[in-house]
C-alpha positions as CSV (number, residue, x, y, z in Angstrom):
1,X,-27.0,11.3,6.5
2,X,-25.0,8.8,4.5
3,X,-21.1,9.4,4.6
4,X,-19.9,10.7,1.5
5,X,-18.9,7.7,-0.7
6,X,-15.1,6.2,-0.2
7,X,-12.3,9.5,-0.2
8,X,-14.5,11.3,-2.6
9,X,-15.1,14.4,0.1
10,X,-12.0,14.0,0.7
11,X,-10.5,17.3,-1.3
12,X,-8.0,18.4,0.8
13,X,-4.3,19.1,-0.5
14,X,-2.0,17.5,2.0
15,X,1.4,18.4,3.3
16,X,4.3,16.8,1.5
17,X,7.2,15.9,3.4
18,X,10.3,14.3,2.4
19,X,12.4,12.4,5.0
20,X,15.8,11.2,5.3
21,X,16.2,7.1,7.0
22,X,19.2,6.5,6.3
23,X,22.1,7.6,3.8
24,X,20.8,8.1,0.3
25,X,17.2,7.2,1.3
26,X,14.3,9.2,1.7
27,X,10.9,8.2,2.2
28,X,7.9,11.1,0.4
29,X,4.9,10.6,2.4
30,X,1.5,13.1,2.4
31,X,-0.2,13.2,6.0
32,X,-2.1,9.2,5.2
33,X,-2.0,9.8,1.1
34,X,0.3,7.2,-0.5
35,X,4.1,7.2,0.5
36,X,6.9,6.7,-1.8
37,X,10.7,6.0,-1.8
38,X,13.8,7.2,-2.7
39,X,17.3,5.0,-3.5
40,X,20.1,6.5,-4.5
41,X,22.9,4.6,-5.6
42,X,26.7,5.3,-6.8
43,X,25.3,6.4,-10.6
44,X,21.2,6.3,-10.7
45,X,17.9,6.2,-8.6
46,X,15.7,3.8,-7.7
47,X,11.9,5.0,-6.8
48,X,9.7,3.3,-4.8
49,X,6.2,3.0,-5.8
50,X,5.6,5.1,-8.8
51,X,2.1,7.5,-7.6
52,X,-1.2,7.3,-9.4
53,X,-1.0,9.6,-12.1
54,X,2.5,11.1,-13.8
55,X,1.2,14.6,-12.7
56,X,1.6,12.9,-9.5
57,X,4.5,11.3,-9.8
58,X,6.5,14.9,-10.9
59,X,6.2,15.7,-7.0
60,X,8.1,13.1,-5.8
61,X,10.8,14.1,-8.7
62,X,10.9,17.2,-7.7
63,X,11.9,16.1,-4.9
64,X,14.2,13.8,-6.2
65,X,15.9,16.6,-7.8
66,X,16.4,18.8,-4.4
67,X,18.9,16.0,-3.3
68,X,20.6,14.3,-6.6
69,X,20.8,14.7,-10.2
70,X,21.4,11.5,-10.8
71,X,19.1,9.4,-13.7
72,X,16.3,7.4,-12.0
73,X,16.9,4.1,-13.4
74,X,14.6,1.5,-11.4
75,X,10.8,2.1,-10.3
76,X,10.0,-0.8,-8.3
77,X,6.2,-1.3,-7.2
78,X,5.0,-3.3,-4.0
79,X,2.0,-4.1,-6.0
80,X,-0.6,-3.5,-8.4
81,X,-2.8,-1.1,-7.1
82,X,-3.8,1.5,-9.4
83,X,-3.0,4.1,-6.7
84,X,1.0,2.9,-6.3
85,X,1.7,2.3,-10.2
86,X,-0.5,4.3,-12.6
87,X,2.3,7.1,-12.4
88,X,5.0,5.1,-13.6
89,X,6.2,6.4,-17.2
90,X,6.7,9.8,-15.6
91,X,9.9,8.6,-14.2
92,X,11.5,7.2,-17.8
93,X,13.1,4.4,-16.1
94,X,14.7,1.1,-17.4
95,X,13.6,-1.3,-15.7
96,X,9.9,-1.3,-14.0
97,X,10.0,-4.0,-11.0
98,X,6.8,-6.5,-9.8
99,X,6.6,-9.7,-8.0
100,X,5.5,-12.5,-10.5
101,X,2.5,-12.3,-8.5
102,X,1.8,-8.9,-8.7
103,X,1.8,-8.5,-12.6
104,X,-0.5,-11.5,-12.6
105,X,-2.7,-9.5,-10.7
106,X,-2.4,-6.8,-13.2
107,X,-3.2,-9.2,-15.8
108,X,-6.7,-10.5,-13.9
109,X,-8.1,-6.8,-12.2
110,X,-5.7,-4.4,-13.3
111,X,-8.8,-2.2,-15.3
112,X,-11.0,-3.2,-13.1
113,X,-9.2,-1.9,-9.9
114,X,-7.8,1.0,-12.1
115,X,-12.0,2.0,-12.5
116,X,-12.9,1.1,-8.8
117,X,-10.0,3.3,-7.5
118,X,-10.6,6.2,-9.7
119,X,-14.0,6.4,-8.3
120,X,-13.1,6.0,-4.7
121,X,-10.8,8.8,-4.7
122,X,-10.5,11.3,-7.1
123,X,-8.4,13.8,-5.7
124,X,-5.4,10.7,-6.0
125,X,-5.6,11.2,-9.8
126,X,-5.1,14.5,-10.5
127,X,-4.0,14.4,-14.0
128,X,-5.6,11.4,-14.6
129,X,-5.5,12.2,-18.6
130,X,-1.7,11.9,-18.5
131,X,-2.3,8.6,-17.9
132,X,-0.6,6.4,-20.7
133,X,-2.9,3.2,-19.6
134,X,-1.9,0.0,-17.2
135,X,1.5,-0.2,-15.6
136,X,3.3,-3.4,-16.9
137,X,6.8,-4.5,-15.5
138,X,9.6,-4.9,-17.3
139,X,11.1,-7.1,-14.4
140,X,9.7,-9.7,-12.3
141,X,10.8,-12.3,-9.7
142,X,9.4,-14.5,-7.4
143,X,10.9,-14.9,-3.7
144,X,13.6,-12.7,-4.2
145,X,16.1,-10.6,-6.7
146,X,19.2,-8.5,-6.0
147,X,19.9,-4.9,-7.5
148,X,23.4,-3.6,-7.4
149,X,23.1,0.7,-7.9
150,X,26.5,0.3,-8.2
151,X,28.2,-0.7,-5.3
152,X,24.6,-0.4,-3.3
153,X,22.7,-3.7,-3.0
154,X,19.0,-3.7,-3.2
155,X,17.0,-6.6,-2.2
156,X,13.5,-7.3,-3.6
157,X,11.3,-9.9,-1.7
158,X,8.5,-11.5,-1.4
159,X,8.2,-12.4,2.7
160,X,4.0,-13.4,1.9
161,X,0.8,-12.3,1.5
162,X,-0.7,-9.4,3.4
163,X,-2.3,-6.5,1.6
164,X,-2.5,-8.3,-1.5
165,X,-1.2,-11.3,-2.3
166,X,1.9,-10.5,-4.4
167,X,3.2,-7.9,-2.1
168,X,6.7,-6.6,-2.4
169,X,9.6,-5.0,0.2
170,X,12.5,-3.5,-0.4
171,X,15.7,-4.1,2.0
172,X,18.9,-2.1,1.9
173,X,21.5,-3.6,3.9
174,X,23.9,-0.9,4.3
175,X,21.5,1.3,6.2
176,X,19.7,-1.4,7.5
177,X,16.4,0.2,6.4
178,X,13.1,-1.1,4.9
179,X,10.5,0.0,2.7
180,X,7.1,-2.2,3.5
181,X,4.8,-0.6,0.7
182,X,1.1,-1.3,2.8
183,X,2.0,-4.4,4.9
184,X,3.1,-1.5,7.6
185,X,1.3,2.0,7.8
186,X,1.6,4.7,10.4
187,X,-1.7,5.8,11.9
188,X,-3.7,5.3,9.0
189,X,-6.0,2.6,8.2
190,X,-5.0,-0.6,6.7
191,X,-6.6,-1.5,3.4
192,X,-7.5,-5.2,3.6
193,X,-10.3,-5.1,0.5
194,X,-7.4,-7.1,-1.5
195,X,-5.6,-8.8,1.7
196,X,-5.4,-11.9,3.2
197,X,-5.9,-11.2,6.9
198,X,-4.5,-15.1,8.4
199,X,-1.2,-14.6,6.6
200,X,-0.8,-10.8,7.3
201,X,0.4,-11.5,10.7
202,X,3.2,-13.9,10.1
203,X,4.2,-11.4,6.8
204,X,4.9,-8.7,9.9
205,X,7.0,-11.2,12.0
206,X,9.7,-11.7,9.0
207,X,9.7,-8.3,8.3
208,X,10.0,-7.8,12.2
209,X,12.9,-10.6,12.1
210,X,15.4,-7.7,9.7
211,X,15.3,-5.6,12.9
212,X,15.3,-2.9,10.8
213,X,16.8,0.5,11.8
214,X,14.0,2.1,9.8
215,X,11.1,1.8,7.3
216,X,9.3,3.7,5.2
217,X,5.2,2.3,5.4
218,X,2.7,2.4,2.7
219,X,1.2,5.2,4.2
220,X,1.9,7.9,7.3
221,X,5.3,9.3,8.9
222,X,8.6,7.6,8.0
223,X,9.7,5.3,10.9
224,X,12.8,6.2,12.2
225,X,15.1,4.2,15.4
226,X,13.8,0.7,16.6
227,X,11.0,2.0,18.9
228,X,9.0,3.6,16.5
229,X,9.4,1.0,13.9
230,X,8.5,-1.4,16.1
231,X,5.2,0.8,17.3
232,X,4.0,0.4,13.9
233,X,4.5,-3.1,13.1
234,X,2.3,-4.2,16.4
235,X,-0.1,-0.9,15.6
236,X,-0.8,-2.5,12.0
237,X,-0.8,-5.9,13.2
238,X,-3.4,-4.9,15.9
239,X,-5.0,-3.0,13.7
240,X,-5.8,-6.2,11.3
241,X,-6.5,-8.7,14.3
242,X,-8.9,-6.2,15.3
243,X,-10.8,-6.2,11.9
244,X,-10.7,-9.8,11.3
245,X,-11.0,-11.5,14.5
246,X,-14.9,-10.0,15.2
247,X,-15.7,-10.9,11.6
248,X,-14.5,-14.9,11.9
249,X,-17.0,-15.4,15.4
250,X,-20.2,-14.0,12.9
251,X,-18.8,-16.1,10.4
252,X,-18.8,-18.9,12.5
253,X,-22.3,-19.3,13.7
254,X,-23.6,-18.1,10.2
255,X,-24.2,-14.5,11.4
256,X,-24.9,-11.7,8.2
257,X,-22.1,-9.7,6.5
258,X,-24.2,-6.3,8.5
259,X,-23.7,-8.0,11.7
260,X,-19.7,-8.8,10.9
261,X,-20.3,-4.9,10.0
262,X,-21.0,-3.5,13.2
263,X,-18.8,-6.0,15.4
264,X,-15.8,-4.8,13.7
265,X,-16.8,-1.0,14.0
266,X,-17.3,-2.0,18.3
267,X,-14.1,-3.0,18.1
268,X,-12.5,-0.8,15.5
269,X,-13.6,2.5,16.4
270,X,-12.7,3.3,19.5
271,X,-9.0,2.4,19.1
272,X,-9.0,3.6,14.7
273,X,-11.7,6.0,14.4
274,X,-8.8,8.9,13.7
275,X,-6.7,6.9,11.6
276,X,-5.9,8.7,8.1
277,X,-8.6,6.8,5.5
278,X,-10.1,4.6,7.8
279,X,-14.0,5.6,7.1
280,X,-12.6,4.8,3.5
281,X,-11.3,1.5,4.3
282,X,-13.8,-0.2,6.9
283,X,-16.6,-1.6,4.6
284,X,-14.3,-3.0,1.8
285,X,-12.3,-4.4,4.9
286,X,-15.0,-5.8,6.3
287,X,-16.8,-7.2,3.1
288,X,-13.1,-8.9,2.5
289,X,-13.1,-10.4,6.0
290,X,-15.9,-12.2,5.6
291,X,-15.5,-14.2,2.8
292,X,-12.0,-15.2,4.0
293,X,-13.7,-16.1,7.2
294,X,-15.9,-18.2,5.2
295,X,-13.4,-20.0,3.1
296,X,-12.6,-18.0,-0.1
297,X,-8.8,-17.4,-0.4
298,X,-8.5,-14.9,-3.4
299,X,-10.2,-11.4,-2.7
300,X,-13.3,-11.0,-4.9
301,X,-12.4,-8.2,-7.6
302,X,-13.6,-5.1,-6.9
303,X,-15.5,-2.8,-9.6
304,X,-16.9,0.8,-9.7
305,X,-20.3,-1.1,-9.5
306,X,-19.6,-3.9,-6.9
307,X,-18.1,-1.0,-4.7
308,X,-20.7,1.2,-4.8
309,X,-23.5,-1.8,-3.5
310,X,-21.3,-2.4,-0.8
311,X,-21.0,1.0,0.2
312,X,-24.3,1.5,0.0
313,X,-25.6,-2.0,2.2
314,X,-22.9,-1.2,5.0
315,X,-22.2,2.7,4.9
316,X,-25.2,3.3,3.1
């Protein structure tokens, strides 16, 4: 029987927990559904990644609200993925944060991945209707900028390409903490369908260089004291070097994308195969691999149609 297509038999509400990492910060995650963060500063808020839909969005406030009443003031989103920023009016901020590169991504495959994404997971956009259209920044940078919440200093970087290629993270210095968007996750798959799988590696070593005291990841548990954090970081990194090597020795001699296909589920499965999303993830990871194996640096957009004939030659 063919798996059900993507997360779409995936109906099941998940837990919501909302974790302290450091003073002022939280970190909302949902049991391998997307994570978001919390910043409070002296006077307002600053939200990281903004959910898919504002119905969405409203639980992370909610949240909010059990620890400050203070204004949220700042949404800043890691990247352009309909799944991290379709939520964002819900939060009535100011200022609406990308990476130069990330609203150019918006720009080229913003519907595109906004109809792709709807389709792979409906249960993520509950209240899809509420939907005011694309997320657009208000603010953009490229290597870095600096937001003072008051007295609290925010840094927004770029440290390279790794799940996409406009990827953001966000430092605060005074707690010494981290939030990675995707470039880290915490037993759950990786999704490498927009990444760039040579660079991803290196991306983990500068974020591995802050010796962070915690992070909170894209997806799964926050990551709290030095062991844990540093768990993850080699977990993800394995977790990519185990998708992508297998793919570049089919590439190599010419082998077909069905053959990269089942050397990376060899290799994958017995070390992945309980990892939140990872049925999900494999074939668009795979079907990403192996063009980069075979020279093409920017992912191939993904749309409902193209997902749905890859599905169907690899999970089919």
């Amino acid at each position: 029987m063919a798996k059900a297509f993507a997360s779409q038999g995936d109906t099941t509400e998940k837990k919501i927990s909302f974790t302290e990492v450091g003073d002022g910060l939280y970190a909302f995650t949902a049991e391998g559904d997307p994570n978001s963060g919390v910043i409070i500063g002296d006077e307002s808020v600053m939200i990281i990644e903004a959910q898919a839909t504002p119905r969405l969005a409203n639980k992370v406030i909610e949240c909010v609200r059990t620890v400050t009443d203070k204004p949220i003031s700042h949404v800043v989103l890691t990247h352009y993925h309909a799944v991290r920023v379709l939520g964002a009016s819900a939060y009535g901020a100011q200022q609406i944060i990308m990476s130069d590169k990330a609203r150019s991504m918006v720009v080229e495959r913003g519907q595109e991945d906004w109809d792709s994404e709807f389709q792979r997971f409906p249960r993520l956009f509950e209240g899809h209707e509420s939907i005011p259209g694309l997320t657009w920044p208000t603010t953009t940078f490229n290597d870095k900028m600096t937001v003072y919440l008051g007295n609290r200093k925010v840094e927004i970087m770029h440290l390279g390409r790794a799940h996409t290629a406009g990827d953001a993270v966000i430092y605060v210095p005074d707690q010494n903490v981290m939030f990675t968007g995707d470039i880290v996750e915490y037993h759950s798959a990786c999704y490498c369908g927009d990444g760039h799988f040579a660079d991803w590696g290196p991306t983990l070593d500068a974020i591995k260089a802050y010796n962070v005291d915690a992070i909170a990841p894209g997806r799964g548990d926050a990551l709290v004291g030095e062991k844990m954090v540093n768990a993850a970081i080699e977990n993800t990194r394995d977790f990519v070097a185990s998708t992508y090597k297998p793919v570049q020795k089919i590439a190599a001699r010419g082998g077909s994308l069905k053959e990269a296909w089942d050397a990376v589920r060899a290799e994958c499965d017995p070390k992945f195969a309980d990892y939140a999303i990872y049925e999900h993830c494999l074939p668009f990871n795979v079907a990403r691999a192996y063009d980069e194996a075979r020279g093409l640096d920017t992912p191939r957009i993904w749309t409902a149609e193209r997902d749905m004939e890859m599905w169907e030659a690899l999970q089919g």
